[in-house]
VOGU-3710 file (C-alpha; in Angstrom, 3 decimals, decimal comma):
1> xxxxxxxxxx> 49,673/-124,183/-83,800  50,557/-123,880/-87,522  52,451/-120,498/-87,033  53,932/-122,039/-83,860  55,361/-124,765/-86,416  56,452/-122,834/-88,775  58,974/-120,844/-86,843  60,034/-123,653/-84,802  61,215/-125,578/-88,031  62,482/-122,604/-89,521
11> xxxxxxxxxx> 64,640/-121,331/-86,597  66,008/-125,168/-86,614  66,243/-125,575/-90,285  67,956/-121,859/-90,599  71,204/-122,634/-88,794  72,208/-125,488/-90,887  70,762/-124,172/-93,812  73,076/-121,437/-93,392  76,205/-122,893/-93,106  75,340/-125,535/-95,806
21> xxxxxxxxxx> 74,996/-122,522/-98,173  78,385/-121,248/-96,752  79,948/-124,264/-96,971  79,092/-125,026/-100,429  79,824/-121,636/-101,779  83,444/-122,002/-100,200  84,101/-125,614/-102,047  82,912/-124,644/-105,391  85,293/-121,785/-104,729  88,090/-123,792/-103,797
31> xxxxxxxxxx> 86,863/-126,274/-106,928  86,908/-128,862/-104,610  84,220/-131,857/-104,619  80,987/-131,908/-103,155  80,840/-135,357/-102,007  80,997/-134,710/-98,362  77,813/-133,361/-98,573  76,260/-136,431/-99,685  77,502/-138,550/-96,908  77,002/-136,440/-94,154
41> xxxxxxxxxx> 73,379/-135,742/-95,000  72,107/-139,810/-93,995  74,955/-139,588/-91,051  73,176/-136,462/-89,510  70,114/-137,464/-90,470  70,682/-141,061/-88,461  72,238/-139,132/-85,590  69,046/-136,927/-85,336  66,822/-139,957/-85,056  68,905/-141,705/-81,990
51> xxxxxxxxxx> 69,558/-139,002/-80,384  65,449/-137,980/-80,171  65,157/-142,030/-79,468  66,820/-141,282/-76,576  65,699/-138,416/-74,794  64,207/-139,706/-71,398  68,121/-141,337/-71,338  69,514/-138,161/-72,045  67,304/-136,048/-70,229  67,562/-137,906/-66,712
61> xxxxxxxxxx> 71,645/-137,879/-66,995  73,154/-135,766/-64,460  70,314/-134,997/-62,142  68,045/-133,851/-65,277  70,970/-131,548/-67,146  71,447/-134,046/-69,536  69,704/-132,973/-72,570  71,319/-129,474/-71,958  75,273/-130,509/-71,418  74,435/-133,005/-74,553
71> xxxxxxxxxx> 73,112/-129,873/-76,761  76,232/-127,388/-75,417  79,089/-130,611/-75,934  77,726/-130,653/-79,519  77,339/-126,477/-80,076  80,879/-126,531/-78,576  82,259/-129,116/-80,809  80,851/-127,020/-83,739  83,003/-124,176/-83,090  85,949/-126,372/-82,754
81> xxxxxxxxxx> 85,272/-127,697/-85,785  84,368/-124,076/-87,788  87,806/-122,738/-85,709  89,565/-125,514/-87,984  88,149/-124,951/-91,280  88,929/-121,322/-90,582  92,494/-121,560/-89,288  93,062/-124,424/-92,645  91,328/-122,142/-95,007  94,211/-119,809/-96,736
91> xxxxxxxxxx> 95,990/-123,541/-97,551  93,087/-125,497/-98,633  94,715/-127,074/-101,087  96,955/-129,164/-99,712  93,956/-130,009/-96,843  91,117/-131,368/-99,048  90,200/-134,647/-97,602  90,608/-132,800/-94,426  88,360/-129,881/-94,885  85,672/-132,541/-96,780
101> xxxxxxxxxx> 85,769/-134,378/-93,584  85,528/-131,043/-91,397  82,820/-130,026/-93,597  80,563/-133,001/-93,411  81,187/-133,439/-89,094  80,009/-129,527/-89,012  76,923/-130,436/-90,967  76,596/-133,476/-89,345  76,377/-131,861/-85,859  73,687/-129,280/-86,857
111> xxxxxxxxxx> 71,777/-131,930/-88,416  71,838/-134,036/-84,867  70,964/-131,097/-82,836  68,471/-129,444/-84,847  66,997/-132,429/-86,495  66,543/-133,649/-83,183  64,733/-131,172/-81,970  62,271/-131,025/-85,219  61,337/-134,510/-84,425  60,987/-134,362/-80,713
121> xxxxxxxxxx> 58,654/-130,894/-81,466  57,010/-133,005/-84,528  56,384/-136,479/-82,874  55,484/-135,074/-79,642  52,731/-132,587/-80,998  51,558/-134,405/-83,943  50,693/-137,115/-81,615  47,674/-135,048/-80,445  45,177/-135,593/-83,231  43,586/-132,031/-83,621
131> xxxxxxxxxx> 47,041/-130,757/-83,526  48,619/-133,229/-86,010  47,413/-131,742/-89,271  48,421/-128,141/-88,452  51,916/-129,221/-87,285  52,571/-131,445/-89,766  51,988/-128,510/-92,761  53,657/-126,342/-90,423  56,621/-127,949/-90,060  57,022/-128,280/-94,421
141> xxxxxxxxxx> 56,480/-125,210/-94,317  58,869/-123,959/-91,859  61,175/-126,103/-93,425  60,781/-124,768/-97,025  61,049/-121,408/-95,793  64,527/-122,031/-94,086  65,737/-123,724/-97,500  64,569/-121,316/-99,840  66,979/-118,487/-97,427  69,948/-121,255/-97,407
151> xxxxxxxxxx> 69,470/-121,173/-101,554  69,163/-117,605/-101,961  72,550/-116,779/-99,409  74,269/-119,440/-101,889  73,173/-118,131/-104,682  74,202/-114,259/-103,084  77,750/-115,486/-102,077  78,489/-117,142/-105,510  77,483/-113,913/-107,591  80,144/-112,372/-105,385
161> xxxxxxxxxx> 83,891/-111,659/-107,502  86,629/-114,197/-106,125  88,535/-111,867/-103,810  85,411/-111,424/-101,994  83,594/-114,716/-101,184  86,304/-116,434/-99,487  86,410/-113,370/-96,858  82,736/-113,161/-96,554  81,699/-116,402/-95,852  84,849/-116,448/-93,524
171> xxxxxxxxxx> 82,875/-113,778/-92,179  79,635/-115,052/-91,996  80,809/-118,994/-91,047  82,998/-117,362/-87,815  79,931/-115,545/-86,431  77,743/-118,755/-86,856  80,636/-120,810/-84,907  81,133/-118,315/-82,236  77,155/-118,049/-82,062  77,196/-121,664/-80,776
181> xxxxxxxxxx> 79,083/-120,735/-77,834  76,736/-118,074/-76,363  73,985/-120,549/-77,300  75,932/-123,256/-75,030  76,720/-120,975/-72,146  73,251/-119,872/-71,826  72,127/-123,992/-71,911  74,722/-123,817/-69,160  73,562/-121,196/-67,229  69,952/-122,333/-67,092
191> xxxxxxxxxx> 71,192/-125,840/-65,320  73,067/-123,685/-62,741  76,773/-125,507/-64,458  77,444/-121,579/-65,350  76,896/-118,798/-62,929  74,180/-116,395/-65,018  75,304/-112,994/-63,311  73,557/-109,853/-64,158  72,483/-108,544/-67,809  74,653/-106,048/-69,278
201> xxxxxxxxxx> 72,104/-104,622/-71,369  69,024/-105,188/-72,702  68,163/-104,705/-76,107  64,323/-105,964/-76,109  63,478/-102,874/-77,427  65,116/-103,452/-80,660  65,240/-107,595/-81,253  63,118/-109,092/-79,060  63,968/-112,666/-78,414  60,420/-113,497/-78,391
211> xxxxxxxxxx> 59,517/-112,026/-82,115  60,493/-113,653/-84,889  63,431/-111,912/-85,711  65,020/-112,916/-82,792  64,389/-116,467/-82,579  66,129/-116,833/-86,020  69,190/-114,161/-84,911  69,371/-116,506/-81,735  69,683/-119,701/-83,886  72,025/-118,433/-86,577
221> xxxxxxxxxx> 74,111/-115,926/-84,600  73,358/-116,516/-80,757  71,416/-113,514/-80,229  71,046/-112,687/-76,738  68,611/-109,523/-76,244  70,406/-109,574/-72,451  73,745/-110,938/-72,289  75,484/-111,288/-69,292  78,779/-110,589/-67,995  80,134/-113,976/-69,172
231> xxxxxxxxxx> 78,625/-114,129/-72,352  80,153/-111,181/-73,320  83,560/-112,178/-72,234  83,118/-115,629/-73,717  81,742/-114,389/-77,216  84,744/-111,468/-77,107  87,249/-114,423/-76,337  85,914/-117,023/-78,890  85,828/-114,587/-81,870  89,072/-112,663/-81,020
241> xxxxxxxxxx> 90,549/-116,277/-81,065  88,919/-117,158/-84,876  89,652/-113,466/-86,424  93,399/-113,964/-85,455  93,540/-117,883/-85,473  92,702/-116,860/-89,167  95,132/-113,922/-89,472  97,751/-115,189/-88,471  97,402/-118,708/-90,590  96,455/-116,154/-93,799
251> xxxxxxxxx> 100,395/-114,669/-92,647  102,252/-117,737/-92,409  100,750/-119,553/-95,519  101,964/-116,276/-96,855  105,568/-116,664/-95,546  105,630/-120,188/-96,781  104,733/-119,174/-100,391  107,239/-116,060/-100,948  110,363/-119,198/-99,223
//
C-alpha cells in the first residue's frame, strides 16, 4: 500500500508540477510577476475539494459517464488554454494580465483534476485503519518526490541561455497540452462516447503502462503503450495545430515589428 501511494501521488502531483516549473521559468523570463501563482494555488486547491465532495453527483451524471466527460471537459479545456499561451507567447508583452490569468486557469485546472483525485485515493483508503498510516506517508512522499522533479526542471530550464528557454519550454508546455487530449479521448473511449478501434502498435515492450515509467509518461505526456487509430489522428491534429498556431504568430509579431 505505501508504494501503491507513492506513485499514485506522484503521477498526480507530476503533471502540474511540471507545468508549474514551465510556467514559472517562462515569467521570470518574460520578467513578468509571479502573482498569479499565488492566487490560483487556494482557487485550485478549493476546486479540488468540491469537485471530490461531489463525486457520487458527478459520477451518476449521464448514465454513470459523468466523472469521465467531467475529467476530459477539464483535460480539454487545458489544451485550449496552453494553445493560447502558446499562440500569445512571441508578444507577451503587450498580453501580461492576459497570460497571468491564462497561467493561473491552467494551474488551476490541474490542481482540480489531480488534486481531486489525491483526495478521493487519500480519503477513500485512509479510511481503512490498517491502511491509513501507510497511505498517508505514502502520499507525502509521493508528493515530495513529484516536487523535488518540478524544482529541479525549473531550476534546468533557468540555467538555460535566453534564446533557448523560451523555445524549450514552448516545447515541453505543447507536448503536456496536447498530452491532455489523448488522455481525454481514451476517458472517452472507455464510456463508449469515442469509438476505441484497433491498436496501431504496441509498445509494451519498451514503456509499459503498468511500470512506473509509464504511469508518469501517461500523466505528463499522454503515453499510450497502444494507441489507436484516433488517437493518433487526434494527437497528429492537436500538435500540428500548436507547432504552427505558434509559427505562424512568431511570423506575424515579426511582420508587425519590422512596419
Amino acid at each position: 500500500m505505501l508504494l501503491t501511494s507513492v506513485i499514485l501521488v506522484l503521477r498526480e502531483v507530476l503533471e502540474a508540477a511540471m507545468l508549474v516549473s514551465v510556467l514559472l521559468a517562462l515569467s521570470r523570463h518574460w520578467q513578468q510577476s509571479i502573482n498569479w501563482l499565488w492566487w490560483s494555488l487556494p482557487v485550485g486547491l478549493v476546486g479540488a475539494i468540491v469537485f471530490a465532495s461531489l463525486l457520487d453527483v458527478v459520477t451518476d451524471a449521464f448514465d454513470g459517464a459523468g466523472q469521465e466527460l467531467a475529467n476530459a471537459l477539464l483535460q480539454g479545456l487545458l489544451y485550449c488554454l496552453i494553445l493560447t499561451i502558446v499562440v500569445l507567447s512571441p508578444s507577451n508583452a503587450s498580453h501580461k494580465r492576459l497570460m497571468s490569468f491564462l497561467m493561473a486557469a491552467v494551474l488551476s485546472c490541474a490542481m482540480i483534476r489531480e488534486g481531486s483525485e489525491i483526495l478521493i485515493y487519500v480519503v477513500g483508503f485512509a479510511s481503512a485503519g490498517e491502511h491509513a498510516a501507510a497511505v498517508y506517508a505514502g502520499s507525502v512522499i509521493g508528493a515530495g518526490i513529484g516536487v523535488s522533479l518540478g524544482v529541479l526542471l525549473y531550476s534546468a530550464l533557468r540555467a538555460l541561455s535566453d534564446d533557448r528557454i523560451q523555445a524549450t519550454s514552448m516545447v515541453l508546455i505543447s507536448l503536456m497540452g496536447v498530452g491532455t487530449i489523448m488522455q481525454a479521448t481514451l476517458l472517452l473511449e472507455q464510456v463508449d462516447w469515442l469509438p476505441a478501434g484497433r491498436a496501431l502498435w504496441d509498445s509494451s515492450w519498451i514503456v509499459s503502462e503498468q511500470s512506473i515509467a509509464g504511469q508518469l509518461l501517461y500523466a505528463v505526456f499522454g503515453y499510450e503503450a497502444t494507441p489507436s487509430v484516433l488517437q493518433i489522428v487526434l494527437y497528429t491534429v492537436c500538435l500540428s495545430v500548436m507547432f504552427g498556431a505558434h509559427y505562424f504568430s512568431v511570423m506575424r509579431w515579426g511582420n508587425l515589428n519590422e512596419a
